[in-house]
N, C-alpha and C positions, 0 to 999 in steps of 0.2 A: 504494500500500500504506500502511497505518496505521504510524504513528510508535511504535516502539517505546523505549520507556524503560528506561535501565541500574536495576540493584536498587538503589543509591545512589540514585537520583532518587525510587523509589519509597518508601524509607527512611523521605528528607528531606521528603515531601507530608505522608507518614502522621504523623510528627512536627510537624509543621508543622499537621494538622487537628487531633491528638490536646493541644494544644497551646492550638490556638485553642479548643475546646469544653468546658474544664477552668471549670468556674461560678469566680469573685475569691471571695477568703475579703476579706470587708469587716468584716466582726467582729475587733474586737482582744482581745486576752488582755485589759485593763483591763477592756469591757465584758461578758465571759463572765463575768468574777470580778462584779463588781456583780450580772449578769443569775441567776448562783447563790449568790448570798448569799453565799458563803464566800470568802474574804480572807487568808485565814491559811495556810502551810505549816508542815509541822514536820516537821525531822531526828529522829530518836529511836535510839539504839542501845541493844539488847535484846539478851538473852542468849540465844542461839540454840534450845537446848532449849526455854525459854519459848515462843520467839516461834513454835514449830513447834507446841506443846500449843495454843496460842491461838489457831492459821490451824485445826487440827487439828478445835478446837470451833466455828470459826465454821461452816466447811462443815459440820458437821452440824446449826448450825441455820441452813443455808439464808444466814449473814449474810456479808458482808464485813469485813477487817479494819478498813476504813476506816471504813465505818458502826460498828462496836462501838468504835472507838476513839472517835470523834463523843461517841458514846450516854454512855463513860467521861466525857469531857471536861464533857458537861452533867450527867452526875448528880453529878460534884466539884463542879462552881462551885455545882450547885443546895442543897448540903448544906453550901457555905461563904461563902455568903453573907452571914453579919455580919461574915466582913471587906473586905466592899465600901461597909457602911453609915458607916465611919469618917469 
């Protein structure tokens, strides 16, 4: 008769393949941040009504908060740019 296996044993295989079959993440956080250009984080505390008006407008135009804050960050530096020419 065929060798029967406890549920334990059968557990520890499927763990054990599911395991082995998992692809290596070779990519480190340094190389993502290089690989998208963006380098930078930022905390920001917002005033909660605000921050709700302004999630509020982005889904209606389709944007994320993260992209309009992006788009903020470059239309500042782009309109204050003579004081970078010091």
């Amino acid at each position: 008769m065929g060798e029967t296996k406890s549920l334990k044993d059968k557990i520890a295989a499927r763990e054990v393949t599911a395991v082995s079959e998992k692809p290596e993440k070779k990519e480190t956080r340094e190389r993502r941040v290089v690989n998208s250009g963006r380098d930078k984080g930022v905390y920001i505390k917002v005033n909660t009504e605000i921050y709700d008006d302004f999630t509020k407008i982005n889904k209606k135009r389709a944007a994320t908060n993260n992209g309009m804050i992006n788009m903020l960050i470059a239309e500042y530096v782009r309109n204050n740019k003579e004081w970078l020419e010091e």
